[in-house]
N, C-alpha and C positions, 0 to 999 in steps of 0.2 A: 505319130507312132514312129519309134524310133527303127526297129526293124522289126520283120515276120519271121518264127522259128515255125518249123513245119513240126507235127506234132512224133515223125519216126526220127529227128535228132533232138526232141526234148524226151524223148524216151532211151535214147542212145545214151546222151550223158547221165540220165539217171539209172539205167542197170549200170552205169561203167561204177559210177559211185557208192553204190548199192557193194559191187565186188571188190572194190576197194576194203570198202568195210568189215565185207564177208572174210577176208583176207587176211587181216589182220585179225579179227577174232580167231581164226581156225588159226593161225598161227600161237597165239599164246593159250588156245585148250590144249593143240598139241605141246607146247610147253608143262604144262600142268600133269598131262601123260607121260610125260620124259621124267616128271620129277615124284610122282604119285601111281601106285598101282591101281585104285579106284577113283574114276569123277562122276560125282554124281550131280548131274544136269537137273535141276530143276525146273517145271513148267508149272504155267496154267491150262490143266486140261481141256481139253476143244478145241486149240489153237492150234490152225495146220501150220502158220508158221516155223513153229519150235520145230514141229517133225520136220518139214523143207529144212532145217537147219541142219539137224542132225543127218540126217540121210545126205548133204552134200557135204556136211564136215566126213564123214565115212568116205566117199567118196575119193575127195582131194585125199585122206591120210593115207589109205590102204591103194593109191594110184602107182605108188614103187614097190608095192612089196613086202608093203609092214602090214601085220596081222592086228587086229582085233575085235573085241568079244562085247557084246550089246546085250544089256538087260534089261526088258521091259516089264511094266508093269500086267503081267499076265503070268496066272499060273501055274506054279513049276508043273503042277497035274498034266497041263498042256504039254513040256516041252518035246514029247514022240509028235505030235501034229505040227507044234512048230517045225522039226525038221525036218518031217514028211514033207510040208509046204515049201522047205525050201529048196528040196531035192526034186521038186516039180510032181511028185508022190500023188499028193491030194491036194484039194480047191481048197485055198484061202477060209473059205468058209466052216471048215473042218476044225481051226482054231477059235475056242470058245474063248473069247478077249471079254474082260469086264468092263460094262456099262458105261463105269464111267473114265474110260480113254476111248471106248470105241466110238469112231464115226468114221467119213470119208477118209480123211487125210493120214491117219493111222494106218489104215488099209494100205493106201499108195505109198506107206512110206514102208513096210513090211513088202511091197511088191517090190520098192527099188533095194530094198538088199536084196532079195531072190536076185535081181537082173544084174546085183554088183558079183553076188555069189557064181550064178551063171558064167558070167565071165573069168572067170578064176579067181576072184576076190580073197585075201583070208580073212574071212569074216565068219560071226560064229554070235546066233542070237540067243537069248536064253528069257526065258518067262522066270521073273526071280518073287512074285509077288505068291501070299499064304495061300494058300488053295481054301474054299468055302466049307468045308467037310474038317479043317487042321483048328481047333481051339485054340490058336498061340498067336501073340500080340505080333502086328506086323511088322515092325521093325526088329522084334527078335529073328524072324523069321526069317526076313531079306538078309538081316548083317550075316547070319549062317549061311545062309544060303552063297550070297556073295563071298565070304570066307572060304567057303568049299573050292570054290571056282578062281581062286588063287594061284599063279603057276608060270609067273612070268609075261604072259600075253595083257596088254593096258585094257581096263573095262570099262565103260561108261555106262551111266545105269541112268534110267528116264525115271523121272519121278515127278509128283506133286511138288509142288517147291518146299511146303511144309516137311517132308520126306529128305530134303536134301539139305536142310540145316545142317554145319560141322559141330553147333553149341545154342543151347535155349536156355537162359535167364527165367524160370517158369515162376511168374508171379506169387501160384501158392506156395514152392518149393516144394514141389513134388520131386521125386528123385525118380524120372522118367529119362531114360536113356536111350538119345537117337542112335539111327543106322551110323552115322559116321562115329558117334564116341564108343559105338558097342566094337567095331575094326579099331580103333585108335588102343584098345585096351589090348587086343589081339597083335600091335604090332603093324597095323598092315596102315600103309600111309594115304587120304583121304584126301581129296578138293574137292572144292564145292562151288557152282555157280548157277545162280538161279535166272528165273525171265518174271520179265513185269509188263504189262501191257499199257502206256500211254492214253491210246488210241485204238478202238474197234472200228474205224471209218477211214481206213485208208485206201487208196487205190492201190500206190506200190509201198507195202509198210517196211518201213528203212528199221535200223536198231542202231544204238551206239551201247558199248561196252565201258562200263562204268565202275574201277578199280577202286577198292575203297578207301586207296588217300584222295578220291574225289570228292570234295564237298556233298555232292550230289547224293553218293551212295547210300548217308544215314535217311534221308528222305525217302528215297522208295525202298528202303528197307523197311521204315516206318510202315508203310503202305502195303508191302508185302506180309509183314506182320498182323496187319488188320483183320480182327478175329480170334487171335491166338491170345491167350491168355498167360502174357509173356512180356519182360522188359525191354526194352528197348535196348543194347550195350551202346557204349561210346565207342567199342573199339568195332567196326562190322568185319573187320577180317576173321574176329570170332564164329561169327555166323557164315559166312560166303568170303571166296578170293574173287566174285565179283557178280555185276547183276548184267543180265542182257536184256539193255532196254529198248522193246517195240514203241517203235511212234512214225510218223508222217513227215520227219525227218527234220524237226526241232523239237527241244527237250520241253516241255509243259513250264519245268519251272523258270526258262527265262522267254519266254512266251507270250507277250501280252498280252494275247486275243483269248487266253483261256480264261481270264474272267475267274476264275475259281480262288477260293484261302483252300493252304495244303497246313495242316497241321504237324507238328514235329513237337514231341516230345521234353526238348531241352531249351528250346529256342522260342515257345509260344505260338505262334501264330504266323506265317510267312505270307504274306499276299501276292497278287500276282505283278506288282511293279517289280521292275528290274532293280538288285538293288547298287546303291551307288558306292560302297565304300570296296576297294582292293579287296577285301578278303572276300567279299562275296560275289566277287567274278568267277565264273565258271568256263573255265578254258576246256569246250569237251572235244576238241581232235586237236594233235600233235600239230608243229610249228612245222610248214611246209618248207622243202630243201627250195631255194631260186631258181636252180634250173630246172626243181620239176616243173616250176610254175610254169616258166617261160613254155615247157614241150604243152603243157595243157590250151595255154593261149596260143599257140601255132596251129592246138587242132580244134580249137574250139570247142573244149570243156574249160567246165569247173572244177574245182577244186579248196579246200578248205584252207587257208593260209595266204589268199590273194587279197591283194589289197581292192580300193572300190578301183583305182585305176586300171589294174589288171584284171577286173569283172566287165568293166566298160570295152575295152578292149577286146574281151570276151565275147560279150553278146550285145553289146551298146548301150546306151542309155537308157534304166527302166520305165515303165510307165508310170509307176509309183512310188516315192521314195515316204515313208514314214519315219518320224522319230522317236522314237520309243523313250529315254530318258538323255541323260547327258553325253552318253559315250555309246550307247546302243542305237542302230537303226532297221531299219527293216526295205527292203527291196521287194519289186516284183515286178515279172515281164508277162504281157500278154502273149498267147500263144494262136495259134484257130486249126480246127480238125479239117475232116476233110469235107464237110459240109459248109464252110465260109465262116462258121461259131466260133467267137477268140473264147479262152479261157486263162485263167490263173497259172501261171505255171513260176519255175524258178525263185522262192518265196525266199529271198536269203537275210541271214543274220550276221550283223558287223558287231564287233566290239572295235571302239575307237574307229581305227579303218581298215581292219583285219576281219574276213568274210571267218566268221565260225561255224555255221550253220545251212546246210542249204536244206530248204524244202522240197517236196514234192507237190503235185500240184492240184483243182480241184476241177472237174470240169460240172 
């Protein structure tokens, strides 16, 4: 055994990287809000990740001074309890939230804008979903809704992912009109980015953001799609300016250990070997500057862009090296808690000899 990492700096490098990531997402939503009055965030509901997201993108945006306004899926009936609740009024409980967003993590994340609000935040939540008692289609009802609530201040609306399509190809050619084309007729300018889930089995679940001139993007659009009775486009900027993918801190589709065929639309069949021609390399984080590399290996992190020599350097010799195809490999260093137990940890992906990917770990 080449060396021991104790398990609070395999956890160090891994938030550090984790915020990197976070980083650079909240950075180009907040682009999206610079150049659009409405984003509508799409989730898979139950997933406390997505709310942790939102509630720390809120956070870092409105940290100098800038205002804005959050629409949840709850509502509008509600919204005198909502801001009872956030005026510290009345108990949390007082908001009648629908079934299916409510659980824990909804809760806590409505508790962390009270405590952004508390602190002088300008922030301003609003329940934009039909009330049970209103006969009217819910996308009619949100894009008004949302329309009303127009006025200069950037909004971000939580939704089903299905909810936050910009455009749907609908199989039968039904002429059903989403929330984003019923504002787009209105004048009023729209982004869109959905979440997709990898991975329910993570310990620390990572994401990578996936713009759609990435190869990547028409696949788990595919997948996101699953169920809807809708085409697939070639072009996915039609549908989303991007998807935020959860997973355990490599992408499934170059993956070997998932074992699974992903099906696609255009292309037939995709299996889980890596594949070997240029075009089907997936470069999914940016080419790292050299001297970031260099400050990373002085402190002994990682970082995406280092070669094996500068992973070595980093953390030493792994215990594992796998070869996955001609140009791909796979790393891993043993770790041990504080009961003397090694475990899996730092699971990384090279193309050629360029680290793309690092994992998280399993104990």
């Amino acid at each position: 055994m080449r060396k021991i990492t104790l398990p609070i700096t395999v956890s160090i490098i891994i938030c550090l990287l984790i915020v990197i990531e976070a980083i650079a997402s909240e950075n180009f939503i907040s682009d999206l809000l610079k150049n659009h009055s409405v984003l509508l965030l799409g989730e898979v509901r139950g997933k406390k990740e997505s709310l942790k997201f939102l509630s720390g993108f809120v956070k870092d945006y409105t940290e100098n001074g800038s205002c804005i306004n959050i629409g949840l899926e709850i509502s509008t009936a509600e919204q005198r309890n909502i801001e009872n609740y956030l005026q510290g009024k009345v108990n949390i409980s007082e908001i009648r939230i629908n079934t299916y967003v409510s659980h824990p993590g909804y809760l806590e994340m409505l508790g962390e804008f009270k405590s952004l609000i508390d602190q002088g935040r300008c922030i301003k939540v609003f329940g934009v979903d039909v009330p049970d008692t209103v006969p009217v289609e819910k996308d009619a009802w949100i894009s008004r809704t949302i329309n009303n609530m127009q006025g200069g201040t950037p909004l971000i609306v939580l939704l089903g992912n299905r909810f936050a399509f910009k455009t749907v190809e609908w199989t039968d050619k039904i002429d059903k009109q989403l929330i984003a084309q019923r504002l787009s007729t209105e004048g009023i300018k729209v982004a869109s980015v959905l979440q997709y889930w990898d991975s329910d089995n993570c310990s620390w679940p990572n994401f990578d953001l996936i713009l759609p001139a990435n190869k990547l993007s028409r696949e788990y659009l595919g997948e996101i799609y699953s169920g809807i009775d809708a085409d697939l486009p070639q072009d996915v900027s039609k549908v989303t300016d991007a998807i935020i993918v959860w997973n355990c801190g490599t992408l499934s589709k170059i993956d070997n250990s998932a074992g699974t065929e992903i099906k696609d639309n255009s292309d037939g069949v995709i299996d889980n070997k890596i594949p070997e021609d240029k075009d089907k390399k997936y470069q999914i984080k940016p080419e790292t500057d050299r001297k970031e590399i260099e400050s990373y290996i002085k402190r002994g992190y990682l970082i995406v862009g280092m070669t094996k020599d500068d992973v070595i350097k980093t953390l030493g010799e792994p215990e594992t090296k796998n070869q996955i195809s001609d140009t791909y490999e796979k790393w891993s260093y043993e770790c041990y808690d504080e009961n003397g137990f090694y475990f899996e940890c730092n699971i990384l992906t090279f193309d050629n000899d360029t680290l793309i990917s690092i994992g998280s770990w399993s104990k």
